[in-house]
ROTOR-460220 format. One line per field, with one value per residue (C-alpha): x negated, y negated, z; residue in one letter. Coordinates in pm, 1 decimal. Layout:
residues N
east = c(X/...)
north = c(Y/...)
up = c(Z/...)
code = c(A/...)
END
This chain:
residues 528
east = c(2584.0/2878.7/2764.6/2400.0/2498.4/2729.3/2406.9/2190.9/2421.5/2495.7/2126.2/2028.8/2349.9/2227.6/1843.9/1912.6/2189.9/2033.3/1607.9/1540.5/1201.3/1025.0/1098.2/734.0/826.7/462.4/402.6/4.5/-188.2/-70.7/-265.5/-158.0/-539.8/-626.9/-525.7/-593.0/-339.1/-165.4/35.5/415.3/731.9/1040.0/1016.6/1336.4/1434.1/1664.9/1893.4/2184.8/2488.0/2631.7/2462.7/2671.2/2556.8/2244.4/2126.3/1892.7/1937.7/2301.5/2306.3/2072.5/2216.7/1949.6/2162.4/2008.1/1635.1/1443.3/1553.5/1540.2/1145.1/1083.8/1286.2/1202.1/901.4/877.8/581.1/457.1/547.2/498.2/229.1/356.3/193.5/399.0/121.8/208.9/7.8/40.8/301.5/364.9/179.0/-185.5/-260.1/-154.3/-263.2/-80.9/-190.4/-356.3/-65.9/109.1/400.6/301.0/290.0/177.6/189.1/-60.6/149.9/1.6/-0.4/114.0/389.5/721.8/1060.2/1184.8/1401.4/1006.9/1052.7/745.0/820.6/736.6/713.8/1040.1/1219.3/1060.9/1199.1/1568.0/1597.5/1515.4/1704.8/2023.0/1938.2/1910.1/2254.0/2477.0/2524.6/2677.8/2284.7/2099.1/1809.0/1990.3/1894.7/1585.9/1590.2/1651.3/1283.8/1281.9/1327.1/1223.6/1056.5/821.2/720.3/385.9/328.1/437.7/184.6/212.7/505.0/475.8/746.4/757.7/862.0/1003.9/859.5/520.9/631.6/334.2/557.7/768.9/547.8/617.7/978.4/926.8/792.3/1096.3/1491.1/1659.0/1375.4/1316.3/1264.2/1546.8/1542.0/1665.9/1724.8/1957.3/2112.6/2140.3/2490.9/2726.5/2839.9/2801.9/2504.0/2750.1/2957.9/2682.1/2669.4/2317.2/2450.7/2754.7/2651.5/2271.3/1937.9/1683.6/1367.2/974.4/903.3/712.4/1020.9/1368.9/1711.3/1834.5/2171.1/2372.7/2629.1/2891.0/2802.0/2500.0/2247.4/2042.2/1779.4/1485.8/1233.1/841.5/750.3/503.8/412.9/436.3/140.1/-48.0/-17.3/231.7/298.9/184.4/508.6/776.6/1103.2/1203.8/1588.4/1716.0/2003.4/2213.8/2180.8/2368.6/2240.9/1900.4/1958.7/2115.1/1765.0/1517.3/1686.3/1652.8/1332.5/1219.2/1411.1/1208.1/1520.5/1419.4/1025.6/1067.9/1329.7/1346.9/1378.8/1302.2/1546.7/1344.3/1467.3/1345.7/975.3/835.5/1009.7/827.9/555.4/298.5/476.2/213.6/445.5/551.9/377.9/523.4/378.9/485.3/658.8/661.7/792.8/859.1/1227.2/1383.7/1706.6/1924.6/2253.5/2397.2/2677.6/2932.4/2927.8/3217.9/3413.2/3533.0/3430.9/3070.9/3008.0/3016.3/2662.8/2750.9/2907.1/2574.9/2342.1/2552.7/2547.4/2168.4/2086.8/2309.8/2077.5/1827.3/1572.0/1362.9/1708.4/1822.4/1468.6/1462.8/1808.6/1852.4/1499.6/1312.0/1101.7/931.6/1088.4/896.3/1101.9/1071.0/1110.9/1011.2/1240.3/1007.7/834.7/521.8/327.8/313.5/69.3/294.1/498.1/602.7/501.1/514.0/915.3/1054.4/1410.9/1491.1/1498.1/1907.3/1982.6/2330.1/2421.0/2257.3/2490.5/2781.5/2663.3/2618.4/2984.6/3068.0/2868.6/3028.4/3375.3/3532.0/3715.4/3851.2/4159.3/4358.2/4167.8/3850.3/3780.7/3625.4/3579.2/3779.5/3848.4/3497.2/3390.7/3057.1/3017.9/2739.6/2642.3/2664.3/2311.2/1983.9/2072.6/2267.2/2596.5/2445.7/2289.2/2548.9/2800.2/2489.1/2488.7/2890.7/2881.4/2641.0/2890.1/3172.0/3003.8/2993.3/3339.1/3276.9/3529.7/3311.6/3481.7/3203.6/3329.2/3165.8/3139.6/3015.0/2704.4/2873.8/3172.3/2977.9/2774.7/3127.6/3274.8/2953.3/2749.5/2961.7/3321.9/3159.4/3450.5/3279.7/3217.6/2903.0/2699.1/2384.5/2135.5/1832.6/1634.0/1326.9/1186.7/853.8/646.8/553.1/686.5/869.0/1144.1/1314.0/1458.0/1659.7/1798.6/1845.6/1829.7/2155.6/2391.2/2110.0/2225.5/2174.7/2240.5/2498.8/2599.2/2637.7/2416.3/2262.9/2012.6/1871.8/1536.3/1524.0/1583.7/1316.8/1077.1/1137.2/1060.9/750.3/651.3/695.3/490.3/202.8/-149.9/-345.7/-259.5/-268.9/-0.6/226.2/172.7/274.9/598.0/730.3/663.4/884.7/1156.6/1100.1/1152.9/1483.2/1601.7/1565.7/1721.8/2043.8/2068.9/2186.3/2053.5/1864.7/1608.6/1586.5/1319.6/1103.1/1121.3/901.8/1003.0/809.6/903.3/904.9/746.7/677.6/295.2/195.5/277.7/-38.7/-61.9/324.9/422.7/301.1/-72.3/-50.3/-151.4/-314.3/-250.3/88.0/406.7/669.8/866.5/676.9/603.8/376.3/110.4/258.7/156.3/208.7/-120.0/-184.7)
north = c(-1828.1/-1648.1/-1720.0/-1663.2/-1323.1/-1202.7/-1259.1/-1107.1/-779.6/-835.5/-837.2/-548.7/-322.7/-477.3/-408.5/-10.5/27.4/-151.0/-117.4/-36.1/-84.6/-358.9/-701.2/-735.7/-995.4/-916.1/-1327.5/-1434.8/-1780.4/-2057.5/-2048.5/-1659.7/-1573.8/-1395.3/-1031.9/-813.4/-853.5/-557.7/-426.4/-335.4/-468.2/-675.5/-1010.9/-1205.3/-1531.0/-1839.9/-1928.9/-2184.1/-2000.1/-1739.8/-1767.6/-1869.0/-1640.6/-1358.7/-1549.0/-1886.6/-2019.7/-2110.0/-2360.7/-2518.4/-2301.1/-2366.1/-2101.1/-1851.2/-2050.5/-1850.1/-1532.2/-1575.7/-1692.4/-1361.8/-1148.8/-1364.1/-1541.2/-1798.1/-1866.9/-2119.7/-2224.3/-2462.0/-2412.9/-2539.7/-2882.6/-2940.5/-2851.1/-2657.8/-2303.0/-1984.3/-1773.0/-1534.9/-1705.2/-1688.6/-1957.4/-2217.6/-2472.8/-2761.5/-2822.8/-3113.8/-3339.8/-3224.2/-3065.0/-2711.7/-2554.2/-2189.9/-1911.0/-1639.9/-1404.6/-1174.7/-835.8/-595.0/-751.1/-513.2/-594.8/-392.0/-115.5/-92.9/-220.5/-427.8/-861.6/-943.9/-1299.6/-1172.7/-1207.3/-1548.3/-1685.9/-1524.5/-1671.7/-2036.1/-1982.9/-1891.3/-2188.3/-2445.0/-2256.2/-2355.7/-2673.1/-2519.7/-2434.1/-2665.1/-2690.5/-2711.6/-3097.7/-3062.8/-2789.1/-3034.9/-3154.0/-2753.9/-2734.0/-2324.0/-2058.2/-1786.5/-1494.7/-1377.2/-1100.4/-894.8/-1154.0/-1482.4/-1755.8/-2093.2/-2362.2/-2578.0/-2901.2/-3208.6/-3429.0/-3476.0/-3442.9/-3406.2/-3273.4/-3005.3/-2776.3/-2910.9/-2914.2/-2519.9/-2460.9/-2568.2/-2523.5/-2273.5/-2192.3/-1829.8/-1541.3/-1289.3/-954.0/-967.4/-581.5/-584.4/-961.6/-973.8/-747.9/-1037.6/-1166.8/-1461.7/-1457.2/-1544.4/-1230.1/-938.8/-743.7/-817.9/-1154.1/-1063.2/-761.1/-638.0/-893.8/-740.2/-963.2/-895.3/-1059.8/-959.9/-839.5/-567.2/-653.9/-425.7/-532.5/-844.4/-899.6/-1231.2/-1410.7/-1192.4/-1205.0/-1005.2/-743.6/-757.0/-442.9/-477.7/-425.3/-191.1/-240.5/-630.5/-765.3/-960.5/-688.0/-466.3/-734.1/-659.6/-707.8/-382.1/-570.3/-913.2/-996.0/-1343.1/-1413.1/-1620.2/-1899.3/-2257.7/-2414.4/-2548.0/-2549.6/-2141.0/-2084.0/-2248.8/-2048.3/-1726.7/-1783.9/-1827.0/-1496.6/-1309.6/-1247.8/-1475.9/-1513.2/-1858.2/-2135.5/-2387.6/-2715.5/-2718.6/-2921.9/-3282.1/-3310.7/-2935.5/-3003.9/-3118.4/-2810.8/-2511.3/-2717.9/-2585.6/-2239.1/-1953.5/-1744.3/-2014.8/-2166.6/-2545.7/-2649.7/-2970.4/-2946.3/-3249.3/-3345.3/-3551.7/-3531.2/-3871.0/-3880.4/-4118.1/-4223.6/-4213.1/-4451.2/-4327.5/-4598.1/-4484.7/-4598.9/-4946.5/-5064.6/-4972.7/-5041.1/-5408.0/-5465.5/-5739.0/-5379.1/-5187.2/-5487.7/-5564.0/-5133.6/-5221.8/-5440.7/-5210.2/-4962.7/-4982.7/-4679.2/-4706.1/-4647.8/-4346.3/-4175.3/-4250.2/-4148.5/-3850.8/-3704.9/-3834.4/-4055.6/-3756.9/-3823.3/-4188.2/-4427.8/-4522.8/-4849.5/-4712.1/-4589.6/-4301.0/-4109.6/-4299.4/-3966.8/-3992.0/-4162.1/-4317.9/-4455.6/-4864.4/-5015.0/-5354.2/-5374.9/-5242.1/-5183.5/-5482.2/-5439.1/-5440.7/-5774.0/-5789.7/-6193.9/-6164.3/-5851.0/-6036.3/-6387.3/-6116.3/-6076.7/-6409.8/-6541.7/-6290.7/-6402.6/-6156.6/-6250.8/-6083.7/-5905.6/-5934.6/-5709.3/-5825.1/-5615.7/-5756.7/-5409.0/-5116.8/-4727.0/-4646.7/-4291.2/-4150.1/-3765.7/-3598.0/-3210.5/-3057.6/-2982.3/-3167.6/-3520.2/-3602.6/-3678.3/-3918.0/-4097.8/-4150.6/-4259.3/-4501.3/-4668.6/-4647.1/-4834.6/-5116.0/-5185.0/-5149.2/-5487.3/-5714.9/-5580.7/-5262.5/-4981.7/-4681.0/-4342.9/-4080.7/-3728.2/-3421.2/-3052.5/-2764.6/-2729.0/-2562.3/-2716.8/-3048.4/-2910.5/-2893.7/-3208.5/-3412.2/-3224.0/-3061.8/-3266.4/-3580.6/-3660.0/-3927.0/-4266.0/-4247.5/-3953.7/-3905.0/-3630.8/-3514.6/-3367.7/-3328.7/-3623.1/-3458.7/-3300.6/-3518.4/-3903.5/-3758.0/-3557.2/-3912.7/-3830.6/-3589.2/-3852.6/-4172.4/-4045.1/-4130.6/-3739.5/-3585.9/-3272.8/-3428.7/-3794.3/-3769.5/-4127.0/-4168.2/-4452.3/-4537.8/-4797.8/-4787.1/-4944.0/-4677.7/-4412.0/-4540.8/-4588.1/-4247.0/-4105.9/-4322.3/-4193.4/-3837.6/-3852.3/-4072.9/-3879.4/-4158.8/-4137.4/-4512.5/-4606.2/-4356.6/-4485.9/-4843.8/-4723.9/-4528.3/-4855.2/-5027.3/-4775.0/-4816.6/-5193.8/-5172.4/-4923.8/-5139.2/-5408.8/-5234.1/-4968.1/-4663.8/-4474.0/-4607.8/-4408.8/-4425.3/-4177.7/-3924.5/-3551.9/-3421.0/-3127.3/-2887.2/-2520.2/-2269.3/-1938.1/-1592.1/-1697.7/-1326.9/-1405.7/-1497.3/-1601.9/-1763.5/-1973.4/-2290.6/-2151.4/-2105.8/-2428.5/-2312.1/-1965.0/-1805.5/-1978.4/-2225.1/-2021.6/-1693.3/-1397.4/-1213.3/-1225.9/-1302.6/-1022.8/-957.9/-932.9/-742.9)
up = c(1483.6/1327.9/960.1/1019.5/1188.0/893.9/686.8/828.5/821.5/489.5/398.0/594.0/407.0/86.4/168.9/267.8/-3.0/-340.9/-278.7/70.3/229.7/499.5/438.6/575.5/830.8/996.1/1162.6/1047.6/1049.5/955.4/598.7/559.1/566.4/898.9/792.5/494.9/249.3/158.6/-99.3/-110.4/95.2/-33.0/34.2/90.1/-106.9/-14.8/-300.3/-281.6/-446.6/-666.2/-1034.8/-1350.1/-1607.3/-1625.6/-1945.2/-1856.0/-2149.3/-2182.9/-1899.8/-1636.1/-1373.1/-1063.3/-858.0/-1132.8/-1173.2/-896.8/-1046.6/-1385.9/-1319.4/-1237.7/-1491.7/-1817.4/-1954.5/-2164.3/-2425.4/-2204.5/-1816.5/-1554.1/-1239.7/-898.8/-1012.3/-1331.7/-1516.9/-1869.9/-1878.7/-2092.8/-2046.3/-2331.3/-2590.2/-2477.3/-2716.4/-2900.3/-3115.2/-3375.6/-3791.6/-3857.6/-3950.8/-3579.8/-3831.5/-3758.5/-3426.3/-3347.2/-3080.0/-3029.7/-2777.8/-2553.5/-2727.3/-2445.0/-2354.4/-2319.5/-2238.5/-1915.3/-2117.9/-2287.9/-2595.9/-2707.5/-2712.3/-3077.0/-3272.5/-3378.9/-3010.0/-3079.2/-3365.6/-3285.8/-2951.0/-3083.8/-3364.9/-3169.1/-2949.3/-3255.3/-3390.8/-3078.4/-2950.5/-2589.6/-2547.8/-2284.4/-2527.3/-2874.9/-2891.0/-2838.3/-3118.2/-3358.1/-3470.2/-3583.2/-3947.2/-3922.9/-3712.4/-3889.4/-3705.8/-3881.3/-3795.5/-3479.7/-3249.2/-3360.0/-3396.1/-3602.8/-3564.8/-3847.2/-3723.1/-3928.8/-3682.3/-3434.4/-3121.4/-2886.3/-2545.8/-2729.7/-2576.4/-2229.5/-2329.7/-2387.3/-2064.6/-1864.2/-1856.6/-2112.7/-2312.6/-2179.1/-2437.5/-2517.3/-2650.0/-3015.2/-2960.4/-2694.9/-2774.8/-3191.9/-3238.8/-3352.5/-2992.8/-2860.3/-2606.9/-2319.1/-2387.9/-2387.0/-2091.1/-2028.4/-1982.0/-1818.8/-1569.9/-1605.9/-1750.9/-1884.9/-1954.5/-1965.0/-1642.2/-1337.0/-1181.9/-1308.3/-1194.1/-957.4/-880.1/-808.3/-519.6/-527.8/-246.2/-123.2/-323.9/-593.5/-598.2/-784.7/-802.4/-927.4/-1309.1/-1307.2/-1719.2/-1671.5/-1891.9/-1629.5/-1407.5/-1149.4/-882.9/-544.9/-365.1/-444.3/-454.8/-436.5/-256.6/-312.2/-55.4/-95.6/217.7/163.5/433.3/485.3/885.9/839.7/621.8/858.9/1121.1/943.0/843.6/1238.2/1337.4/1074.2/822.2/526.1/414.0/186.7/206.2/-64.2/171.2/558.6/665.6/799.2/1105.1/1176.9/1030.1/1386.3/1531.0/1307.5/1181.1/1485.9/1447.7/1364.4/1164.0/944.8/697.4/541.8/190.4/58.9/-253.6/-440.4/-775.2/-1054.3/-960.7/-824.0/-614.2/-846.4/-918.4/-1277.9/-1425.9/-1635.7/-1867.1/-2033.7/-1740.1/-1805.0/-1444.7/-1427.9/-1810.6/-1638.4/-1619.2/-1298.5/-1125.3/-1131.3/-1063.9/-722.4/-620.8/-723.0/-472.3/-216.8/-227.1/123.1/37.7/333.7/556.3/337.3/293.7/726.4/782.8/540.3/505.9/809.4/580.4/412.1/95.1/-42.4/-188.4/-517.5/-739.7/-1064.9/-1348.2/-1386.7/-1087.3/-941.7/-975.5/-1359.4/-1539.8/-1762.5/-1479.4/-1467.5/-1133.5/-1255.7/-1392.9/-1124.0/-939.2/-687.6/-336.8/-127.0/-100.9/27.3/-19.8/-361.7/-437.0/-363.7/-541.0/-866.0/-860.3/-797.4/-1061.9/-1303.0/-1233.6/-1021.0/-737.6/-337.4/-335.9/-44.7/98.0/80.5/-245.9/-571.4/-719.9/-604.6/-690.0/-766.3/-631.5/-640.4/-694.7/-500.7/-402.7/-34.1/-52.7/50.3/141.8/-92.3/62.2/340.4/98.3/-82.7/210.2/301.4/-20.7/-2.7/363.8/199.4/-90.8/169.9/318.3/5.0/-96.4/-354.1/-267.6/-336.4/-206.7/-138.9/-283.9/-214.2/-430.7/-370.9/-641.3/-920.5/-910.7/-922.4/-1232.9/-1397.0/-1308.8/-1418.0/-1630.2/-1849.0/-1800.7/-1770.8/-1539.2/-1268.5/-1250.2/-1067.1/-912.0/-714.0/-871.7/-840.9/-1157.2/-1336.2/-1517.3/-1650.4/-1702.0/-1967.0/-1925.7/-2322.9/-2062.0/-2051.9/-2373.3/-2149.0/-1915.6/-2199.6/-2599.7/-2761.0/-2722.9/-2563.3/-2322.3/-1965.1/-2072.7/-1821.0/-1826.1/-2177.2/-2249.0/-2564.2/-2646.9/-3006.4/-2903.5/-2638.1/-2876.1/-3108.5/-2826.0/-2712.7/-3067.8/-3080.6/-2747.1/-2833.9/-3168.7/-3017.4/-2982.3/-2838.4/-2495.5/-2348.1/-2662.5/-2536.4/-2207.2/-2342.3/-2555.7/-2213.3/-1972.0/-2239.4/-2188.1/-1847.5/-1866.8/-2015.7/-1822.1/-1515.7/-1693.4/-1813.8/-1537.0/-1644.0/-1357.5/-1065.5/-893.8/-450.8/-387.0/-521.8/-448.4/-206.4/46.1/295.5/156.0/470.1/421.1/642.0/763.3/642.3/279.7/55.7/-319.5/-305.6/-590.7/-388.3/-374.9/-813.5/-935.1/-1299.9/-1235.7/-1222.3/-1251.3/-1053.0/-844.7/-971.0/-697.5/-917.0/-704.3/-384.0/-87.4/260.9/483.3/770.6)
code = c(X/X/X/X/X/X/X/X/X/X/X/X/X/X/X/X/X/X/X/X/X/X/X/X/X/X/X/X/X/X/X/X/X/X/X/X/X/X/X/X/X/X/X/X/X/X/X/X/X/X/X/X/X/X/X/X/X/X/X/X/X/X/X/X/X/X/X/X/X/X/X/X/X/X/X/X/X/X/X/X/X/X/X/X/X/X/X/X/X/X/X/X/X/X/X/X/X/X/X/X/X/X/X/X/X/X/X/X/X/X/X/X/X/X/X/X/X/X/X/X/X/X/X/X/X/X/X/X/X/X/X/X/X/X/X/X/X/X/X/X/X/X/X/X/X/X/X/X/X/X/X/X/X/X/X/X/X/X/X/X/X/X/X/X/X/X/X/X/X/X/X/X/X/X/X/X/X/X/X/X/X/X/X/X/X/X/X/X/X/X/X/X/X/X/X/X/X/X/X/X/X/X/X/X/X/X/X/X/X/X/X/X/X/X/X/X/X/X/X/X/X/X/X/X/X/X/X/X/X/X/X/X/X/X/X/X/X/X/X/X/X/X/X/X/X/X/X/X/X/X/X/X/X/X/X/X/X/X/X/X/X/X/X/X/X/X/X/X/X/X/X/X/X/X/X/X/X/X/X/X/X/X/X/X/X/X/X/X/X/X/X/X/X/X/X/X/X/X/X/X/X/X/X/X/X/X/X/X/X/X/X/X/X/X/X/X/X/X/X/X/X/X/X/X/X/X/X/X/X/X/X/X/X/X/X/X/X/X/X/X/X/X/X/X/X/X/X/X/X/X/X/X/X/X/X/X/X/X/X/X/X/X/X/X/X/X/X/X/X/X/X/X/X/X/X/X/X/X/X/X/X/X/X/X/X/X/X/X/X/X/X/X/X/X/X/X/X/X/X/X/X/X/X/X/X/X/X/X/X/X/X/X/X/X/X/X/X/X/X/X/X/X/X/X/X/X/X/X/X/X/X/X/X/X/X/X/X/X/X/X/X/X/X/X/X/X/X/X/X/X/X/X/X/X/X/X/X/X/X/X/X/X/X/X/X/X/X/X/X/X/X/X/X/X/X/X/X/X/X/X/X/X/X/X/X/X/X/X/X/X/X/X/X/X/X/X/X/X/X/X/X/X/X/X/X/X/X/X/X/X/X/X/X/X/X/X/X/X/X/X/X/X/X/X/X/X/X/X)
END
C-alpha cells in the first residue's frame, strides 16, 4: 500500500505540475458505449520502467514503445491484429521485378516544431540506419542498395533483392521516421538532445516532459495529419507491477494496464468500470540457448531441458491457463505455422535416458550437468516459469540456477552482452512468418543465441523472396522442422493477455484493428 500510495502522489504532482487537467476516470459499461463520448481529459498509461533513449530507433527499448507510438510515425504500422496499414506513406506499391519499392507519403504531414515530413526525412533516416551497425534495424537494411526521395512526397528503395515482408519489417521495431532537420548536424543520433532530453516526432501526440521513475507527459497534436486527437494529454506512469496496476486501475488512478495480472481476471472481469480485451499475439514465451556456451552447444543438453518443459503446468501455474501452450516453432496463429514437426511433450525418464545415452554420467551429487543458469525478467511470468522448468531439470539431475533482472538490466546482459547461457523471452515472431530471420539468420540483431544454420539462412532468403504464397508457406515449415530438431530456442506458450482499461474510454488501441495503430491513442475518448 506504501508503493501504490507514493504513486499515486507522484502522479497527481506530476499531473498539476507538467499538463494538468481530469484524468477522466468517469466508470461506464463494460463495452465503453452507454454515454456520449466526449472530447478532452488526460488519460493515464501503465509503462514498466524508465526509457533508454528518446530516439526508437537505436534500440528495442519496450520501456520507450508506448510512447514513441504516439510521438513518431513510421511509413507504415501495425493495427492491434498485426496487420500492416499506412502510416505515413498512404501508398505503396513494388516494380515488376520486386527490386523497386515506393512510398507515396501523406502530404500534410508536419513534424511537431512544424516543419513539413518530406521523402527527404525518409531516405536520411534509413540511410543513417543502414550506416550504423549499433541500429536495431541495420541488418535488415542490408537488401538496400539506395534510397531516392523523388520529389518532396514520394520515397523509392531500390533493393538488391525481392523481399516480399520488408514492408512488414518497416512497420515494427526501430523503423520510425526522424527529422533530418533537427537530427543531420554531424552527431551521432544517440548524442542529440532530442535524443537525449526533448523528442520531437510527427505523431498524434508532443512530448511534454519526462520524469526518472515517474513517468512522461504527452500533450495532443493539434496539426497531426489524421487529425487533433480527441483526448488533450496522454501521462504514461511508470507502474512495475501488474498487481500495483490492476489495483490502480480499480481505484480510478490508471485508465489502461498492459497485462491484468491472471489470477486478478475473475476479480475485475464482472467490474462495470473496467473493461478486459484480450490481447493476443504472435509472441511465444521461449527460452534461448547460448550456443556459444560449450555446455548447451551439446545438442544431448537442450534435448533433456526439452523434454523438462511441462507447458500445461506453467501456462496453469503462472498465467491461470489463459496463456495456450504451444508446440510449434512458430506461433499457431500464423498461417505459415508447422503443426505437424513439432516440440515433444516433458518426459522426465526420457530426459534423463537422453543424457545417458550421450555419455554423461552423476556426480556425486546426483548431477550430470551442472552450473547452468537461466536469465529471465521480473515481469509477467517469467520468473515462475522459469524456476518450474528449473525444478523439472532439478529431478533428472540438470543444475539450472534461476536468475532474475530487472528489464533493462536483462536487455543488457542478453541482448546486447550476450552474457547467458540460457534465457526465457518473450518477442514478436511476425507479422509475417519472414520475422524468423530475426530470431535464426546467421549475425542477425536479435539472434540472441548465436545459431547459424546455412540451410536455414537459405530457406529464410527463399522465404522472403517467394510471391506465391503456399511456397513460402512450405520453405518456413522447413525452417520450422529444423529448428525443432536442433533447438535453438524452444517455444512454451503463446502470448495472449487481458489489457485493463477505464470502462469510459472508447476507440483504445484494442478497438483499431485496420484503422489506427498498435498502442496508438489517436482516437481514444472518454464518454459521458
Amino acid at each position: 500500500m506504501k508503493k501504490l500510495l507514493a504513486i499515486t502522489l507522484s502522479l497527481a504532482v506530476f499531473l498539476l505540475s507538467g499538463c494538468g487537467g481530469n484524468s477522466g476516470n468517469a466508470g461506464g459499461s463494460q463495452d465503453g458505449t452507454s454515454a456520449e463520448p466526449t472530447s478532452g481529459g488526460t488519460a493515464v498509461l501503465q509503462t514498466y520502467g524508465d526509457v533508454m533513449s528518446f530516439c526508437p530507433d537505436l534500440t528495442a527499448d519496450d520501456n520507450f514503445y508506448l510512447a514513441a507510438q504516439n510521438i513518431y510515425n513510421r511509413l507504415a504500422k501495425l493495427d492491434a491484429g498485426c496487420n500492416v496499414i499506412p502510416d505515413l506513406a498512404e501508398s505503396w506499391e513494388y516494380s515488376d521485378d520486386g527490386l523497386s519499392l515506393t512510398f507515396h507519403l501523406k502530404e500534410n504531414a508536419k513534424w511537431h516544431d512544424g516543419e513539413p515530413v518530406t521523402a527527404e526525412d525518409v531516405k536520411y533516416t534509413f540511410e543513417y540506419i543502414k550506416a550504423h551497425n549499433t541500429c536495431t534495424l541495420c541488418e535488415t537494411m542490408a537488401i538496400v542498395d539506395s534510397i531516392e526521395a523523388v520529389d518532396s512526397h514520394t520515397a523509392v528503395f531500390h533493393m538488391n533483392t525481392v523481399d516480399m515482408s520488408f514492408v512488414a519489417s518497416l512497420s515494427w521495431y526501430a523503423c520510425f521516421i526522424m527529422p533530418q532537420h533537427i537530427y543531420d548536424n554531424g552527431q551521432d543520433w544517440s548524442e542529440n538532445d532530442a535524443a537525449k532530453n526533448h523528442p520531437i516526432g510527427s505523431g498524434p501526440f508532443k512530448f511534454v516532459e519526462y520524469r526518472q521513475s515517474e513517468g512522461m507527459s504527452l500533450e495532443a497534436n493539434p496539426d497531426y495529419h489524421d487529425g487533433k486527437p480527441s483526448l488533450d494529454r496522454l501521462f504514461i506512469s511508470i507502474v512495475p507491477d501488474d498487481t500495483t496496476a490492476m489495483q490502480s486501475l480499480i481505484n480510478g488512478e490508471l485508465d489502461w494496464t498492459a497485462v491484468t495480472p491472471a489470477n486478478m481476471v475473475s476479480e475485475v472481469e464482472n467490474n462495470p468500470n473496467i473493461r478486459l480485451s484480450l490481447n493476443a499475439l504472435p509472441s511465444p514465451f521461449r527460452i534461448v540457448f547460448n550456443l556459444e556456451n560449450e555446455q548447451v552447444a551439446d545438442l544431448a543438453v537442450r534435448q533433456a531441458i526439452a523434454r523438462c518443459i511441462d507447458r500445461k503446468d506453467i501456462s496453469e501455474k503462472t498465467q491461470n491457463g489463459i496463456m495456450p501452450v504451444e508446440y510449434s516453432a512458430l506461433p499457431s496463429m500464423s498461417w505459415a505455422s508447422n503443426t505437424t514437426d513439432v516440440y515433444p511433450e516433458c518426459n522426465l525418464e526420457e530426459a534423463e535416458r537422453i543424457l545417458q545415452d550421450a555419455g554423461y554420467a552423476k556426480d556425486a551429487d546426483g548431477y550430470y550437468v551442472r552450473g547452468l543458469t537461466i536469465d529471465a525478467f521480473d515481469l509477467a511470468g517469467y520468473p515462475d516459469a522459469a524456476k518450474l522448468i528449473a525444478a523439472n531439470c532439478e529431478k533428472i539431475g540438470i543444475e539450472l540456477t534461476v536468475q532474475v533482472y530487472e528489464y533493462n538490466a536483462w536487455s543488457q546482459k542478453v541482448e546486447n552482452d550476450r552474457n547467458f547461457i540460457i534465457e526465457i523471452q518473450g518477442g514478436m515472431i511476425g507479422p509475417d512468418p519472414a520475422a524468423l530471420q530475426w530470431r535464426l539468420r546467421t549475425g542477425d540483431w536479435s539472434n540472441v543465441g548465436g545459431y547459424s544454420n546455412a540451410r536455414v539462412d537459405e530457406l529464410l532468403a527463399l522465404g522472403a523472396a517467394e510471391i506465391d504464397q503456399e511456397k513460402r508457406g512450405d520453405y518456413y515449415r522447413e525452417i520450422q522442422k529444423i529448428v525443432v530438431e536442433e533447438l535453438p530456442y524452444i517455444c512454451i506458450m503463446d502470448y495472449a493477455v487481458y489489457e485493463g482499461s477505464n470502462a469510459a474510454l472508447q476507440n483504445i488501441p484494442m478497438d483499431g484493428a485496420g484503422q489506427w495503430g498498435w498502442a496508438e491513442w489517436s482516437r481514444a475518448q472518454f464518454t459521458g
